[in-house]
N, C-alpha and C positions, 0 to 999 in steps of 0.2 A: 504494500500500500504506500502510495506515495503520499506523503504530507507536505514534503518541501522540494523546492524548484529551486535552481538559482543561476541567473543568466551569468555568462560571462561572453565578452567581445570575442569573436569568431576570428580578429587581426591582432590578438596578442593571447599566442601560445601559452605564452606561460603562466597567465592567469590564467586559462581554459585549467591549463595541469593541475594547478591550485586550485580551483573548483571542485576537480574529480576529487580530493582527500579532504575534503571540508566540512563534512558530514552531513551535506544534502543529501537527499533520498535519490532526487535527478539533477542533474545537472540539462541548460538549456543554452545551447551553443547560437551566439546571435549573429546572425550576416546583414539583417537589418538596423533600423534604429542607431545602434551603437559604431556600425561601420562606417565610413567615411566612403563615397563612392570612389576615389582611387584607390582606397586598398578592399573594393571588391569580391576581385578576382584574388587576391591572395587568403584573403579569409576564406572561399570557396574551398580553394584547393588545400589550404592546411587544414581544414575541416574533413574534406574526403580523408585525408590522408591519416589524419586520426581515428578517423571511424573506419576504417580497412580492416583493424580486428575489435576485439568487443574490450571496452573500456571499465574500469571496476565500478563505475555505478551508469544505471541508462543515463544514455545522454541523445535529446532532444536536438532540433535544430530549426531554430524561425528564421524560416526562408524570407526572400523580400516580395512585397505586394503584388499582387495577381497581375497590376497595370504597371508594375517598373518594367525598365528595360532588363533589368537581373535576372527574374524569378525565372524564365526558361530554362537558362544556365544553370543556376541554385536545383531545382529540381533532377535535370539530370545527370547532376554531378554526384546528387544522395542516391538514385536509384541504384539498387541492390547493395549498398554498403553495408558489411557485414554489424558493425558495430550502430548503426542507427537503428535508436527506438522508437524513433516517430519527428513528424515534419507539424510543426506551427506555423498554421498557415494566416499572416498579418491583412487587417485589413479585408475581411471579407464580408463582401456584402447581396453574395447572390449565390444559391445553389450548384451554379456550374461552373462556376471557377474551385468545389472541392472535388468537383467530378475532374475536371480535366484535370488537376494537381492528380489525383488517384494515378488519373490513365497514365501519368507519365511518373508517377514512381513506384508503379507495380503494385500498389494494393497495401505497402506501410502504414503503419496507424498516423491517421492525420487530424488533426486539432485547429478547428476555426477561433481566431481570434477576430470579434465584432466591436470594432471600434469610433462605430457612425451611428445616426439614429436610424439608417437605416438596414445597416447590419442589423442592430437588434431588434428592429421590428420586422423583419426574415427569420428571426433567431430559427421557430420551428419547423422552416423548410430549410434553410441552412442543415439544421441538425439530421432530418434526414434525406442530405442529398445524396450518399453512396455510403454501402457498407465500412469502408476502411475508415469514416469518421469516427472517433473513440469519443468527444469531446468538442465542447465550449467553451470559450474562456473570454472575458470584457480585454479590451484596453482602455483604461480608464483615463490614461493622459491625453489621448486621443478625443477620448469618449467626450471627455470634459469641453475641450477646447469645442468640437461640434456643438453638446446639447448647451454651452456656455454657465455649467453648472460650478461653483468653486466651492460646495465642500461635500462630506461624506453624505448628509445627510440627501443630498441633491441626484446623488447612485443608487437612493434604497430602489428606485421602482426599476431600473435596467436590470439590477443584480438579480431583483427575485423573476423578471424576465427571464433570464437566461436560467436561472435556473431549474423553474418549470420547464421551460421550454427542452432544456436536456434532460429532465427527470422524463418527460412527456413522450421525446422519441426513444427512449431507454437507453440512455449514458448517463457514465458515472457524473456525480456532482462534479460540479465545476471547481477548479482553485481559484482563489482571488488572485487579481492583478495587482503586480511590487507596488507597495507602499512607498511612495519617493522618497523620502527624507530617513538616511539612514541611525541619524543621530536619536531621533525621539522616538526611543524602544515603547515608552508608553504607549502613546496615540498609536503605533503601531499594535500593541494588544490587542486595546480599545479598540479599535478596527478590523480586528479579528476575529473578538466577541460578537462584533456586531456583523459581521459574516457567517460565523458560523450557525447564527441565530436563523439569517436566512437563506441557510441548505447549504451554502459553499462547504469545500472540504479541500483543506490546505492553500498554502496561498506559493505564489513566487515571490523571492526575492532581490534583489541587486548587490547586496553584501551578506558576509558569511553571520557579521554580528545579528542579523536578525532569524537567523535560522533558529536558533530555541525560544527565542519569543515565538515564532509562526509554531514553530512545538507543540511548547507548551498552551498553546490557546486552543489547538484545536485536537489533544486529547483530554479525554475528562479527566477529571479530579478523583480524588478518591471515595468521597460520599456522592458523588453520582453515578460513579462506577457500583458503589453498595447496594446504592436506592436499585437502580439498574439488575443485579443481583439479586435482589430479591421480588423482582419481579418475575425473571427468569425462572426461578425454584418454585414459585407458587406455580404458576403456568402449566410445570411439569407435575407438581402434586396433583391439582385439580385441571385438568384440561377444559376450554372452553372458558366462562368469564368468571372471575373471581373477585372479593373482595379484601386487601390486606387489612391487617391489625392498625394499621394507621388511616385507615378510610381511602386509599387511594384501590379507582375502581380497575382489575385488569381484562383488557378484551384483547381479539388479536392484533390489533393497529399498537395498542400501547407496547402489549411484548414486542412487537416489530421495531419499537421504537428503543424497544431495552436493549434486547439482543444487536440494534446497530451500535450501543452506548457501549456494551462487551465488547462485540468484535475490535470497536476502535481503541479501548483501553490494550486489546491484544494485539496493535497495529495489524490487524488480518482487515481483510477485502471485508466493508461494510454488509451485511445484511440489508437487503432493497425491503423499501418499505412496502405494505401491501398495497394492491391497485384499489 
């Protein structure tokens, strides 16, 4: 189960190296955003070059936008590389631009990143445009500058978009989009809590220091893990709906809701809630 993401520049190797030991879950190798269009084609190729065999944690790779002059090149530069675990794809904002990404890297898991109002009002034909799509995810700097919103509270309705939206076609919860400011681990929590309240599961980061903040916010705690526990045990006592000793009612949605609160305390693949 993946919890933490963390981009690193696709044109300097040796932060990429640094990323793989840093105790991210994935690593996300970037040729967009963070490249500079003359160094490209060099982050391209040292990207294939690294992924030639399988690197000690998955490593990701966001390609450049469906409409750059790059993206042709980027795509089939990853096709068939042994060590790629999937392609992020920026900037999408219409179903066939995940099809034609697919066609042309052979069916790798691919991940739309919706960064326009009008990506996410596609979200749930976006999400099922071709089998190899795993995933949704905002770009929220992007996002911002389009819906012209500047603060968190101004993302609650895209977030819980997308994330219906990928519950709806049957993908895992989405991660939240990096938190900019690497200094204020706080506000970083606090924006995690307030993600994980609505369905997100794990977020990306831009620096290593934030990776056990993003952690620890999105496993539970130890009395929710309990509560969680003991809804499980009853469940299995009395099958069907039950009442505990503290008045909290149990049916199947709520165990659904317990047993995903277990599997994530056991970093295992969440339990999908019922339909």
């Amino acid at each position: 189960m993946i919890l933490t993401w963390l981009y690193a520049p696709g044109d300097h190797q040796d932060t990429v190296a640094k990323a793989l030991h840093c105790g991210a879950d994935a690593v996300i190798v970037d040729l967009e955003d963070a490249v500079p269009a003359s160094r490209k084609e060099y982050a391209r190729a040292a990207t294939a070059e690294l992924l030639a065999e399988r690197p000690p944690v998955p490593v990701y790779v966001r390609v450049n936008a469906p409409d750059s002059p790059w993206a042709g090149a980027d795509l089939a530069a990853l096709a068939g590389l042994r060590g790629l675990a999937g392609v992020r794809l920026p900037k999408v904002t219409a179903p066939e631009q995940v099809v034609q990404a697919a066609e042309r890297t052979g069916g790798v898991a691919l991940y739309a990143l919706l960064e326009s109002a009008l990506g996410v009002e596609r979200a749930y034909e976006i999400a099922r445009a071709h089998p190899a799509l795993r995933g949704l995810a905002l770009g929220e700097a992007d996002l911002c500058a389009d819906l012209g919103c500047g603060t968190e509270e101004g993302l609650d309705w895209p977030r819980s978009r997308v994330v219906v939206a990928a519950r709806a076609a049957g993908l895992a919860p989405p991660a939240q989009s990096p938190f900019p400011d690497i200094r204020d681990l706080e506000a970083l929590a606090a924006s995690c809590a307030r993600g994980r309240t609505l369905g997100f599961l794990g977020r990306a980061a831009i620096h290593p220091r934030q990776l056990p903040v993003i952690e620890r916010a999105y496993l539970p705690g130890p009395e929710e893990v309990g509560a969680a526990q003991e809804v499980v045990t009853a469940a299995r006592r009395n099958p069907g709906a039950a009442v505990l000793p503290d008045g909290r009612f149990v049916d199947a949605a709520v165990l659904a809701v317990a047993e995903r609160v277990v599997a994530l305390s056991r970093r295992e693949t969440p339990v999908r809630l019922p339909s």
